[in-house]
C-alpha positions as CSV (number, residue, x, y, z in Angstrom):
1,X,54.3,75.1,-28.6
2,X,53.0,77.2,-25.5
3,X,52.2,75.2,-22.1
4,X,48.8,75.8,-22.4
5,X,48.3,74.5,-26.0
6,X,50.0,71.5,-24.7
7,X,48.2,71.2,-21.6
8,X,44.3,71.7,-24.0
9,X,45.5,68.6,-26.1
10,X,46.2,66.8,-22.8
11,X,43.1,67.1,-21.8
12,X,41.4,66.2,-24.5
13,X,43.4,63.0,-25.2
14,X,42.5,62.0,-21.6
15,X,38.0,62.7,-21.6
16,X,38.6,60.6,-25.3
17,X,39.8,58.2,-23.9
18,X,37.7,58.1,-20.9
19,X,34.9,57.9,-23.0
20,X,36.3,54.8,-24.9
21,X,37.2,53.1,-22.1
22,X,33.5,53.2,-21.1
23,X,31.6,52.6,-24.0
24,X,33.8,49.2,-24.0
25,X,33.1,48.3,-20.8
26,X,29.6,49.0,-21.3
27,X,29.3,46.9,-24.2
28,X,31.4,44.1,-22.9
29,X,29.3,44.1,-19.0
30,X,25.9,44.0,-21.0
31,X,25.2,40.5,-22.6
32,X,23.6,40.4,-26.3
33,X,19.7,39.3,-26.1
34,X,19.7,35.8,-27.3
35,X,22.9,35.1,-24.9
36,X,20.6,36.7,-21.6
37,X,20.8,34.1,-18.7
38,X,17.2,34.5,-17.1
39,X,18.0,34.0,-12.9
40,X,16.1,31.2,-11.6
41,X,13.9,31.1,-8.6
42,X,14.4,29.0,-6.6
43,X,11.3,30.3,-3.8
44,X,8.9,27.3,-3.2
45,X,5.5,28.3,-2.9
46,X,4.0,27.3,0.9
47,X,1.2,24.9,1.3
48,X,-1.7,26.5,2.8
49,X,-1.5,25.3,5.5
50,X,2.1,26.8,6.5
51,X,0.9,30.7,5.3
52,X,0.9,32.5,8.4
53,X,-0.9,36.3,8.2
54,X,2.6,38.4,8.3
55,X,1.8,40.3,11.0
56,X,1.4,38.3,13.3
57,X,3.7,38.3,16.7
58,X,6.6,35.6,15.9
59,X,6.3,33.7,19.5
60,X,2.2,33.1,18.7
61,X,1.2,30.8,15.4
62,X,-1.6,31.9,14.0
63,X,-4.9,30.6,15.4
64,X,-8.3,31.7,14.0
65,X,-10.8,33.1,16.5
66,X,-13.5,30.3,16.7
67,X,-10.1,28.1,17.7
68,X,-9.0,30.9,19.8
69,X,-12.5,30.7,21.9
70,X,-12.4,26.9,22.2
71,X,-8.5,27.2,23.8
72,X,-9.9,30.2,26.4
73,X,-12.8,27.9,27.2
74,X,-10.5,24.8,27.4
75,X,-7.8,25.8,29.9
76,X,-8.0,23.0,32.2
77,X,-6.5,20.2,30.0
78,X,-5.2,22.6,27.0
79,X,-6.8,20.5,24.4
80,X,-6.1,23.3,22.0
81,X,-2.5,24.1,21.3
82,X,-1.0,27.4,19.1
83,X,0.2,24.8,16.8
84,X,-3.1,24.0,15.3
85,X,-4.5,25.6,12.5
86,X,-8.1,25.4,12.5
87,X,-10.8,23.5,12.3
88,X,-11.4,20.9,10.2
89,X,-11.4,21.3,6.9
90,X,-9.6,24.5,6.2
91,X,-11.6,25.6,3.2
92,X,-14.7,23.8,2.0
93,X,-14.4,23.4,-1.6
94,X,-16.9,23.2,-4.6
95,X,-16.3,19.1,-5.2
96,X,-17.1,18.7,-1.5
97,X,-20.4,21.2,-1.9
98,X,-21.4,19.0,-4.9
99,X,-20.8,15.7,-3.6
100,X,-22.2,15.9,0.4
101,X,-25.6,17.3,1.7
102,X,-27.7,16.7,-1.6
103,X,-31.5,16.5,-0.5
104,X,-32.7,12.9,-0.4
105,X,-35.3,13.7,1.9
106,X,-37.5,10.9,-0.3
107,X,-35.5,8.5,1.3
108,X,-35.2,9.4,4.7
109,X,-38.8,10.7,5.0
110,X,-40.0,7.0,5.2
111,X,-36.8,5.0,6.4
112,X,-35.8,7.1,9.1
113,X,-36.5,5.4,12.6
114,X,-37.9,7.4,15.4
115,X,-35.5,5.6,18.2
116,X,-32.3,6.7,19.2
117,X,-30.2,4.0,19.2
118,X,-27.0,5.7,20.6
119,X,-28.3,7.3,23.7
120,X,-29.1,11.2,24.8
121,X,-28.7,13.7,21.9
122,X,-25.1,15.5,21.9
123,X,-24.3,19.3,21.7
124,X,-23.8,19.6,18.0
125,X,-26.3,16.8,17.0
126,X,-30.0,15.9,17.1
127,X,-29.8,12.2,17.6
128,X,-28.2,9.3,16.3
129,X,-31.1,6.4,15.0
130,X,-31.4,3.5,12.8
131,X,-33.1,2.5,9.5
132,X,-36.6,1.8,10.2
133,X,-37.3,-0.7,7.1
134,X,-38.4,-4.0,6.3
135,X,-36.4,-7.0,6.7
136,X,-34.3,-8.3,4.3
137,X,-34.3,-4.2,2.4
138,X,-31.3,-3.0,1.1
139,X,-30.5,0.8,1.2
140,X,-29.3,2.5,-2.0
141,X,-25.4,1.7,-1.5
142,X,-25.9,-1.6,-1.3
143,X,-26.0,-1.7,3.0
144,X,-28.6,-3.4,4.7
145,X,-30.2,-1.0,7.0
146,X,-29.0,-2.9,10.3
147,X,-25.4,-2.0,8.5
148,X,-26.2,1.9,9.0
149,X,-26.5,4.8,11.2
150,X,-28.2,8.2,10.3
151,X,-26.8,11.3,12.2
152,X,-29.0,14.1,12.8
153,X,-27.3,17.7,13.0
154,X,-28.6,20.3,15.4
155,X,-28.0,23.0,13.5
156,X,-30.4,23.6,10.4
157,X,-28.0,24.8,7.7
158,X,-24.9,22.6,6.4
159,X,-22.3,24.5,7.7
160,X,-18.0,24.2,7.5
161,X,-18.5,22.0,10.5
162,X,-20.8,19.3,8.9
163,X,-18.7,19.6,6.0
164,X,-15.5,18.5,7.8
165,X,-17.1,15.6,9.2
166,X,-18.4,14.0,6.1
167,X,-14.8,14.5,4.8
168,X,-13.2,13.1,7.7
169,X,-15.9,10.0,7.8
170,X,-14.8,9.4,3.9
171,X,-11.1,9.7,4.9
172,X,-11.8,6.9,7.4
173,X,-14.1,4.8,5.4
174,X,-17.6,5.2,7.4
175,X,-19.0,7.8,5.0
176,X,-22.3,6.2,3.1
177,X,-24.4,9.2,2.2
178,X,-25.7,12.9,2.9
179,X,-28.0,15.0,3.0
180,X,-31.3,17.2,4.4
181,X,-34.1,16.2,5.7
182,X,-37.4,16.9,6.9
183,X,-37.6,16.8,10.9
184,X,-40.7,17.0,12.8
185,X,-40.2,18.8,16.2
186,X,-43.2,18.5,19.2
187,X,-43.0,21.3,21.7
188,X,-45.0,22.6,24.6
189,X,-46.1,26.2,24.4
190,X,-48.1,27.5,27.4
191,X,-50.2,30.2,27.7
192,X,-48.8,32.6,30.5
193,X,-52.8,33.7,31.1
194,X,-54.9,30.7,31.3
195,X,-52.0,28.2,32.0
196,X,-53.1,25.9,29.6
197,X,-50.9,24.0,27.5
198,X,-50.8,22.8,23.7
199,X,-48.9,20.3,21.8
200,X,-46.9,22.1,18.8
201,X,-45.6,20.7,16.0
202,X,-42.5,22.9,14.0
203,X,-41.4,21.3,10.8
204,X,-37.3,22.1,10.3
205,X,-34.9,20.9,7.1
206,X,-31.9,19.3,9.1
207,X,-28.5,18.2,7.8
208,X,-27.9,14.2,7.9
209,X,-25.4,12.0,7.7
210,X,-25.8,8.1,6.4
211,X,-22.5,6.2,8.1
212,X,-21.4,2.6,8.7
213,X,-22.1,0.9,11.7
214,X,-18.4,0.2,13.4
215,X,-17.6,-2.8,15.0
216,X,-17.6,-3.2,18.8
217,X,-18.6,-1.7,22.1
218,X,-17.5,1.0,24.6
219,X,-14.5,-1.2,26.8
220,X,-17.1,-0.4,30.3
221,X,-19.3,-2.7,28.5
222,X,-17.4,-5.9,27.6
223,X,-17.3,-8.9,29.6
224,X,-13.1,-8.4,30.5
225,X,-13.9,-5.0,32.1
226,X,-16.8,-6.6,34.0
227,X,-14.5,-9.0,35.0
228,X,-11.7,-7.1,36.0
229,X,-11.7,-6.8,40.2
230,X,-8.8,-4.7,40.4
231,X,-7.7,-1.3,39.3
232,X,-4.3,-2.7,37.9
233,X,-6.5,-5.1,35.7
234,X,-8.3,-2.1,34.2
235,X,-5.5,-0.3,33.5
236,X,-3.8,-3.1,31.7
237,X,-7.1,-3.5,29.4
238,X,-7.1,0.6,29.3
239,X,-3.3,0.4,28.4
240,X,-4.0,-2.1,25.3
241,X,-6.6,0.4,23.9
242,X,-4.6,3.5,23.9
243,X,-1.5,1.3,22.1
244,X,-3.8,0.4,19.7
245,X,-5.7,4.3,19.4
246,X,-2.1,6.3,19.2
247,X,-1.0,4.9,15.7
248,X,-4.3,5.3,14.0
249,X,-4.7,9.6,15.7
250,X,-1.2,10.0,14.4
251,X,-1.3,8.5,11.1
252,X,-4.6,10.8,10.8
253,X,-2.3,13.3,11.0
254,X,0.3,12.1,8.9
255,X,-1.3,11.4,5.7
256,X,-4.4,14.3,5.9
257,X,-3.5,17.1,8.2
258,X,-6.3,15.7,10.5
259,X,-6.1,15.8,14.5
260,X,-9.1,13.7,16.3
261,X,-9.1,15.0,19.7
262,X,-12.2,13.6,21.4
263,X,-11.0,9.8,22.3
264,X,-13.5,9.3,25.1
265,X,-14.8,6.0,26.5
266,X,-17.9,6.4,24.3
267,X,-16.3,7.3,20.8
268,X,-13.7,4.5,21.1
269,X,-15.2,0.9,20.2
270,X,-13.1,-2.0,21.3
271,X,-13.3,-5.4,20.8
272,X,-12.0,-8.1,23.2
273,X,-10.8,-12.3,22.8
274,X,-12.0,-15.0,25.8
275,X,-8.5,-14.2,27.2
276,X,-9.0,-10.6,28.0
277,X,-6.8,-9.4,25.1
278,X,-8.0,-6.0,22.8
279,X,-7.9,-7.1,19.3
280,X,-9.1,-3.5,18.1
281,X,-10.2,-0.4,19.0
282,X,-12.4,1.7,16.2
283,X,-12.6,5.4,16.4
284,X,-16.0,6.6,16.0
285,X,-17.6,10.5,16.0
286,X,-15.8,12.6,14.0
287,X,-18.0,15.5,14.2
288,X,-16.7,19.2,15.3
289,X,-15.4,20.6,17.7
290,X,-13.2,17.4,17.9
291,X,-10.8,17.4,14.6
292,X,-8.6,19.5,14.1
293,X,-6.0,20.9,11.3
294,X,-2.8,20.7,11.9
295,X,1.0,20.6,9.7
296,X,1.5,17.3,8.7
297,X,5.1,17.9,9.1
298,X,4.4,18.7,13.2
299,X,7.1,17.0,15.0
300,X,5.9,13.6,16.1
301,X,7.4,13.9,19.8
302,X,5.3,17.1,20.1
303,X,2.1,15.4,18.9
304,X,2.5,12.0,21.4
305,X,3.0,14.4,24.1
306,X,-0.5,16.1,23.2
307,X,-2.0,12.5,22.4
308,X,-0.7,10.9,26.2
309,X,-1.7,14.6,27.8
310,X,-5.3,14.4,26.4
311,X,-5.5,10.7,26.5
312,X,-4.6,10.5,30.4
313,X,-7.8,13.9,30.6
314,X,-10.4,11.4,29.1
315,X,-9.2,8.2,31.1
316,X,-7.3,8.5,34.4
């Protein structure tokens, strides 16, 4: 045989037996259907509230602009950290718009007291009153109306923020009811020609919130702070109310994602033995701007440094 012949059934011998080689690696690398192994995934889903928008700069958590405002406006005592999320609740959802704010204006039309029981009217509310009813009437829930206090909202649609603070009045057992109401509004008006002034009256649906009554008073007004001669001696009774104020803020946290952040002198009611001891301390006003969302899982030594921080602002 010539060189070349023996050099064209060289080559063949070795592309054969290139291509064999293949196909059985082929068929060996690629497993039959009914033996395919389907990869598990092992990525968990984040909760709600750990989604962060993705481009947002790594150093700065992700804080809506209404939260933003309140942290620019709020410099002095940084009430508002980057680690909070957002107002209370995050989303409202369709149970919560079906069971709060139905219209029982029938109700409160008749019962509703014209004195305000709990002082000057705040920023976000209209008034807090009493049941104006007959003695011995119960209210729908069973309550007797010296059991109750109705909550008038300044603002005259149910908004996120009323919302959050019939779901954080539920989570803390003072919710009773909700709802709109009829309120009757007498303003001057004054005529820039003659001078003269008339009486006008502006009828206005408000939102309105039916809570319980808490036990106790503001600690200024008991007898052992009255009593008290010293600064030391106030500080020890002021002392017993934040020992007893710190579990119940962070377990708020712990179990619903919920930051209170308004523990002043007025929204804490205390009450106090003969021998000058605070036996409890109720939280009270849980109405926006002052709760917060926040990660559950936030690291506890980072929230008892915010909760001595803003407790030492409201009372030293």
């Amino acid at each position: 045989m010539s060189k070349a012949f023996l050099s064209l059934i060289y080559c063949s011998l070795f592309v054969f037996g290139s291509l064999y080689n293949s196909s059985i690696l082929t068929v060996c690398a690629t497993p039959t259907p009914e033996k395919a192994v389907t990869p598990m995934n092992h990525t968990i889903a984040p909760r709600r509230y750990e989604t962060r928008p993705p481009k947002q700069p790594a150093q700065k958590a992700y804080l809506p602009s209404t939260l933003e405002l309140y942290m620019n406006q709020d410099k002095n005592y940084k009430r508002y950290q980057t680690w909070m999320v957002d107002f209370y609740p995050l989303e409202v959802t369709n149970a919560a718009r079906q069971k709060y704010f139905r219209d029982f204006s029938q109700y409160l039309g008749v019962n509703l007291a014209i004195d305000n029981e709990m002082g000057k009217m705040g920023i976000f509310n209209a008034g807090v009153y009493r049941f104006k009813g007959v003695s011995g009437a119960r209210y729908s829930g069973g309550y007797h109306p010296d059991q109750l206090l109705i909550k008038v909202l300044s603002k005259t649609e149910v908004d996120k923020d009323a919302y959050g603070e019939v779901i954080a009045l539920s989570l803390v057992e003072q919710y009773v009811n909700s709802g709109i109401v009829s309120w009757e509004i007498l303003s001057k008006e004054t005529d820039r020609r003659t001078g003269k002034v008339t009486i006008v009256k502006e009828h206005l649906q408000r939102p309105t919130i039916i809570m319980k009554k808490v036990n106790g008073v503001p600690i200024e007004k008991t007898d052992a702070w009255r009593r008290a001669r010293t600064a030391s001696e106030r500080k020890r009774l002021v002392d017993q109310v934040e020992r007893l104020v710190e579990p119940q803020v962070l377990n708020l946290v712990d179990r619903y994602g919920l930051l209170y952040t308004d523990p002043n002198k007025l929204n804490i009611l205390v009450g106090v033995n003969s021998r000058g001891i605070v036996e409890y301390a109720n939280l009270i006003d849980f109405g926006a701007p002052a709760i917060i969302f926040v990660n559950p899982r936030t690291d506890i030594l980072k929230l008892k440094s915010w909760f001595r921080s803003n407790w030492s602002y409201f009372w030293h």
